[in-house]
C-alpha positions as a Python dict, from the first residue, in 0.01 Angstrom:
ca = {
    (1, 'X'): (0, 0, 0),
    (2, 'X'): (36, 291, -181),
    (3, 'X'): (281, 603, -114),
    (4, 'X'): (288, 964, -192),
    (5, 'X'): (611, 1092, -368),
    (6, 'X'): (474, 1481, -352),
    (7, 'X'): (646, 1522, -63),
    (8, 'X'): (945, 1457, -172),
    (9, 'X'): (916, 1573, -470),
    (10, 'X'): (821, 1907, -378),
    (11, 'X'): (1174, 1930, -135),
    (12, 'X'): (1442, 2177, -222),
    (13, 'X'): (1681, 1921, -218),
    (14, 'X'): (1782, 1665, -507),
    (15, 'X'): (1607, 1278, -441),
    (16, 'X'): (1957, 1150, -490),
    (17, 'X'): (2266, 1267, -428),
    (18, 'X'): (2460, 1108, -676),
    (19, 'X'): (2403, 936, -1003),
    (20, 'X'): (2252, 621, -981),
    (21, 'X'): (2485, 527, -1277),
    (22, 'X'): (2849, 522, -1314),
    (23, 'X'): (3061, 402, -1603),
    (24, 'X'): (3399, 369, -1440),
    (25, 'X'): (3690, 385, -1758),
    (26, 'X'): (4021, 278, -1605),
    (27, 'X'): (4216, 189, -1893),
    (28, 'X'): (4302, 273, -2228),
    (29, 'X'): (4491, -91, -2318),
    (30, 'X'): (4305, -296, -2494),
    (31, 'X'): (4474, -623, -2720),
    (32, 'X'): (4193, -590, -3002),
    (33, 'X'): (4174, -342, -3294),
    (34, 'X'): (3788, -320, -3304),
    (35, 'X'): (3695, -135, -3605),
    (36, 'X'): (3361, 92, -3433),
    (37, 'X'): (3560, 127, -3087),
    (38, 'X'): (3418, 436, -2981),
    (39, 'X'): (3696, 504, -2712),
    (40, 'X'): (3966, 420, -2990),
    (41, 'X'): (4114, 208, -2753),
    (42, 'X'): (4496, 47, -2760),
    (43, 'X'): (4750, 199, -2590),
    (44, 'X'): (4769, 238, -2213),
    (45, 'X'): (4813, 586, -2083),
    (46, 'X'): (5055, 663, -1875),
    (47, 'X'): (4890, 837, -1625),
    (48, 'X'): (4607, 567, -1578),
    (49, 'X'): (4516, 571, -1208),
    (50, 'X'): (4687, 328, -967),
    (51, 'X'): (4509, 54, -739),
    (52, 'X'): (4485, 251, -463),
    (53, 'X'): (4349, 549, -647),
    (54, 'X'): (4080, 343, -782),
    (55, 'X'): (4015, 180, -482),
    (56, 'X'): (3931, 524, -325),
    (57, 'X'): (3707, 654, -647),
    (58, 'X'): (3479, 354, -606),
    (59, 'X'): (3492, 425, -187),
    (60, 'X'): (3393, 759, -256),
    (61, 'X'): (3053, 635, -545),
    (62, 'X'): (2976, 388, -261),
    (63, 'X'): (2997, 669, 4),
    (64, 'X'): (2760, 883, -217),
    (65, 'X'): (2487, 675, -278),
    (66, 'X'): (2642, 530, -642),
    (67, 'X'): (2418, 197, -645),
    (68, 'X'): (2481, 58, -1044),
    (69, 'X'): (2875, 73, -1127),
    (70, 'X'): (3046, -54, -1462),
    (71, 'X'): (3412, -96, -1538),
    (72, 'X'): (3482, -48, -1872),
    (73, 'X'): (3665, 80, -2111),
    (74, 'X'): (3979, -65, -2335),
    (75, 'X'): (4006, -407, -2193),
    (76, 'X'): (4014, -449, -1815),
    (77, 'X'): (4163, -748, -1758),
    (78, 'X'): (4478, -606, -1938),
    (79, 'X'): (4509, -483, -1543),
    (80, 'X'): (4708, -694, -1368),
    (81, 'X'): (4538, -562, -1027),
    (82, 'X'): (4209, -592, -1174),
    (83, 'X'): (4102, -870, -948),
    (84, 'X'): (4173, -700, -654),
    (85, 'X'): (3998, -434, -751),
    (86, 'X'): (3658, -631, -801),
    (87, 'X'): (3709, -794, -513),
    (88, 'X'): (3729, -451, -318),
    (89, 'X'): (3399, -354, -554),
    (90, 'X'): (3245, -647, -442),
    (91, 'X'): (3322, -557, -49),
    (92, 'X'): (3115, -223, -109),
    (93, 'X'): (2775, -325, -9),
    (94, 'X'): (2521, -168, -214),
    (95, 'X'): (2714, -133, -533),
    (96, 'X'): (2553, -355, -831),
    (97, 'X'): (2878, -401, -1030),
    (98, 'X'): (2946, -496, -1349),
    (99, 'X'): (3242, -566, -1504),
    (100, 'X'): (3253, -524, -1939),
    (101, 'X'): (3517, -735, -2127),
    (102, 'X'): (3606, -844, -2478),
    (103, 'X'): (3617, -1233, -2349),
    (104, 'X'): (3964, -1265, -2439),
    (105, 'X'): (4163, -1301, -2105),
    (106, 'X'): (3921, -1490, -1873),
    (107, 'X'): (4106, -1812, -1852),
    (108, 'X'): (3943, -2053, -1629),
    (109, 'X'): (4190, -2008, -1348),
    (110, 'X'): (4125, -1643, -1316),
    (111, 'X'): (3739, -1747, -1344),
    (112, 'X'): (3744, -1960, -1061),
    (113, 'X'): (3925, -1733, -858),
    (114, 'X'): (3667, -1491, -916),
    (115, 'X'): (3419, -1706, -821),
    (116, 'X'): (3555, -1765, -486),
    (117, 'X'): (3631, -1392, -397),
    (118, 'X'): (3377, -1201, -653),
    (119, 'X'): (3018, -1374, -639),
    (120, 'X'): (2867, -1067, -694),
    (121, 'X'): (3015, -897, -948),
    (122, 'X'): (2836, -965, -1267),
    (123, 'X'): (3030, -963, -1630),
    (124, 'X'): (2910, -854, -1947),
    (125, 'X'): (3101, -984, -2271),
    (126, 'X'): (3067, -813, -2564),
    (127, 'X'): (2967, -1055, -2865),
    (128, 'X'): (2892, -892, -3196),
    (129, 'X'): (2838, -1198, -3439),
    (130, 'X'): (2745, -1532, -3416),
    (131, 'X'): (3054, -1704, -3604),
    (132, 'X'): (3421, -1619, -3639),
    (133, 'X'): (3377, -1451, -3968),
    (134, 'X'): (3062, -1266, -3847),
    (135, 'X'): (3245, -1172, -3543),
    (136, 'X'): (3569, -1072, -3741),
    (137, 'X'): (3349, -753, -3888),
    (138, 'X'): (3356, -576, -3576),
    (139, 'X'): (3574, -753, -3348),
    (140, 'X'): (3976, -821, -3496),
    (141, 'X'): (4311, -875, -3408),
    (142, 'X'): (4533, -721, -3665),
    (143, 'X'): (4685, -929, -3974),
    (144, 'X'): (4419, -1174, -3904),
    (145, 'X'): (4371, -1489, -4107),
    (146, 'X'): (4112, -1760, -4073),
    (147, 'X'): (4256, -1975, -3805),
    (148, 'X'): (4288, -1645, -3550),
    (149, 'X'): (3877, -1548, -3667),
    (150, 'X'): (3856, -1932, -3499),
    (151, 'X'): (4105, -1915, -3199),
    (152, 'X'): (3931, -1531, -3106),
    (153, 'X'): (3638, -1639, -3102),
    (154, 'X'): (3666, -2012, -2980),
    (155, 'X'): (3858, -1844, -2753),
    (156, 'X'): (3541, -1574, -2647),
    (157, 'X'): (3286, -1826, -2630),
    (158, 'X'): (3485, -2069, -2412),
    (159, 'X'): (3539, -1775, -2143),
    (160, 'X'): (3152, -1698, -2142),
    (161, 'X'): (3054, -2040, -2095),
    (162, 'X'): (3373, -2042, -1780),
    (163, 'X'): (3196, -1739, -1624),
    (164, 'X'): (2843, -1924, -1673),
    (165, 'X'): (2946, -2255, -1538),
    (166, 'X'): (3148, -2094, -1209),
    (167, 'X'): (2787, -2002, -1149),
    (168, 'X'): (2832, -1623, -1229),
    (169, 'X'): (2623, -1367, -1411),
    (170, 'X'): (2662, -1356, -1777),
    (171, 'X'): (2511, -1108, -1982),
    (172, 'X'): (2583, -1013, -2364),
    (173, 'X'): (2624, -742, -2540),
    (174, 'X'): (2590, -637, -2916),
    (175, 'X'): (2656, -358, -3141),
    (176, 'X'): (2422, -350, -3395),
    (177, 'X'): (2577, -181, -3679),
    (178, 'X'): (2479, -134, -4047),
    (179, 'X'): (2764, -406, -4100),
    (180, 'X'): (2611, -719, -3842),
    (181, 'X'): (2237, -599, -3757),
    (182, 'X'): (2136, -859, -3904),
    (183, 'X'): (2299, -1126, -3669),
    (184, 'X'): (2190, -962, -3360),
    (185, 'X'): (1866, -1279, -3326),
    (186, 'X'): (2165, -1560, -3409),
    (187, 'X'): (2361, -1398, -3128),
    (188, 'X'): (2038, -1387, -2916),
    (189, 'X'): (1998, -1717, -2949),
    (190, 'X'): (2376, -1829, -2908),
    (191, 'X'): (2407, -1631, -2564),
    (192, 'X'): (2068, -1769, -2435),
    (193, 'X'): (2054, -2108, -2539),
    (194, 'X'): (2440, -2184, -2501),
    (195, 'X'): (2624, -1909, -2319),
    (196, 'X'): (2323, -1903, -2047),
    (197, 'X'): (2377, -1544, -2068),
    (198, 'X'): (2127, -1353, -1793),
    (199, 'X'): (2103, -1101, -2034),
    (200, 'X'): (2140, -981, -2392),
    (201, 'X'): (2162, -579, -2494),
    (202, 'X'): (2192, -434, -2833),
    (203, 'X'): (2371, -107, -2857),
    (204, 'X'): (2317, 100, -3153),
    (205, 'X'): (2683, 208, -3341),
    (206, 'X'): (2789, 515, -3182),
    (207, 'X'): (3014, 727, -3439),
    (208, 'X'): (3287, 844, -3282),
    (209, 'X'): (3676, 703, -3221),
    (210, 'X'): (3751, 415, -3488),
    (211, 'X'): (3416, 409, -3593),
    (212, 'X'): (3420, 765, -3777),
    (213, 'X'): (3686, 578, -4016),
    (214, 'X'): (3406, 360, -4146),
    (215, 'X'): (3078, 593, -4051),
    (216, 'X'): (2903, 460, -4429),
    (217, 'X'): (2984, 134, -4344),
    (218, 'X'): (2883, 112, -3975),
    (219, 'X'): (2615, 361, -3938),
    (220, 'X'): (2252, 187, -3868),
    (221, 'X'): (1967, 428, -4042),
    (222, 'X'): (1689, 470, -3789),
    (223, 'X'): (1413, 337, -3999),
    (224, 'X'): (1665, -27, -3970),
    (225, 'X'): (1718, 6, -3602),
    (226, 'X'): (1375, 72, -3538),
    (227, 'X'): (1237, -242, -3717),
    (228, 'X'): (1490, -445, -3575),
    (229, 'X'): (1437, -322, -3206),
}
């Protein structure tokens, strides 16, 4: 059956009354030193909203129609409350949210616990290379050497495949920079085939924070992004 939208259309008031979308940044603390990280992440503020005060941001999306929520920003899990505060996302019926991480911090307890409380929040880890040296170009700890390229991202693949086996959604995401485009189908494949990843999204550098340090290095041309997209 098919439906005529002039009607609303044509009304004086707005089809929604919020945005559909809402990136929710609720920390600035983040135990990486990525070298694009748009929100120059590291320290926490000290002023970061408290449990209760984010509890009653996400009542209030919920309240206005919000329907696609995403916490982000730094690293989340650096929040010790942070599970509680999924699990009252979770409670908000209506809310599709997602939860972005660096993969670091998702031992398998905290997993499973997740699992049990959180079934439908859905977590997106960010993977930008297909090996620990790949990886390392984007995605460091500071005074690295070879054996902490291997533990971060032994460490990163192990938590994917925890979120993945506790039967929760996975998805990926990449930055495709001038520095790792070309590692974006390897990390395809990877997430797919052995994360079981539910999804897979390529995000085009976006110069600002830490990445304006490097812009020559990290900037993708368009005539690049747009053969490789």
């Amino acid at each position: 059956m098919q439906h005529d939208i002039s009607e609303y259309i044509s009304r004086d008031e707005p089809l929604f009354s919020a945005p559909v979308h809402v990136d929710f940044d609720m920390t600035n603390a983040c135990n990486l030193a990525c070298h694009h990280c748009h929100a120059a992440s590291g320290r926490r503020q000290h002023d970061e909203l408290t449990s209760d005060e984010i509890k009653h941001v996400i009542a209030d999306l919920h309240q206005n129609g919000v329907i696609d929520l995403t916490i982000a920003r730094g690293e989340p899990f650096l929040r010790p409350d942070l599970s509680d505060i999924l699990e009252y996302a979770d409670s908000c019926q209506g809310i599709y949210t997602t939860v972005v991480t660096n993969g670091t911090l998702l031992k398998r307890e905290t997993v499973k616990k997740l699992s049990s409380n959180c079934r439908g929040i859905n977590f997106n880890i960010s993977i930008d290379g297909s090996t620990p040296d790949k990886l390392d170009i984007l995605r460091h700890r500071k005074k690295r050497d070879n054996d902490k390229k291997r533990q971060l991202f032994a460490q990163i693949i192990d938590d994917a495949k925890a979120i993945s086996d506790a039967g929760l959604t996975l998805g990926v995401s990449f930055v495709a920079s001038g520095m790792n485009a070309d590692d974006l189908e390897n990390v395809y494949d990877m997430a797919v085939n052995e994360l079981r990843a539910k999804s897979v999204t390529a995000i085009r550098f976006f110069p600002a924070g830490f990445g304006k340090n490097a812009l020559n290095e990290l900037v993708l041309k368009y005539e690049k992004w747009e053969k490789l997209f």
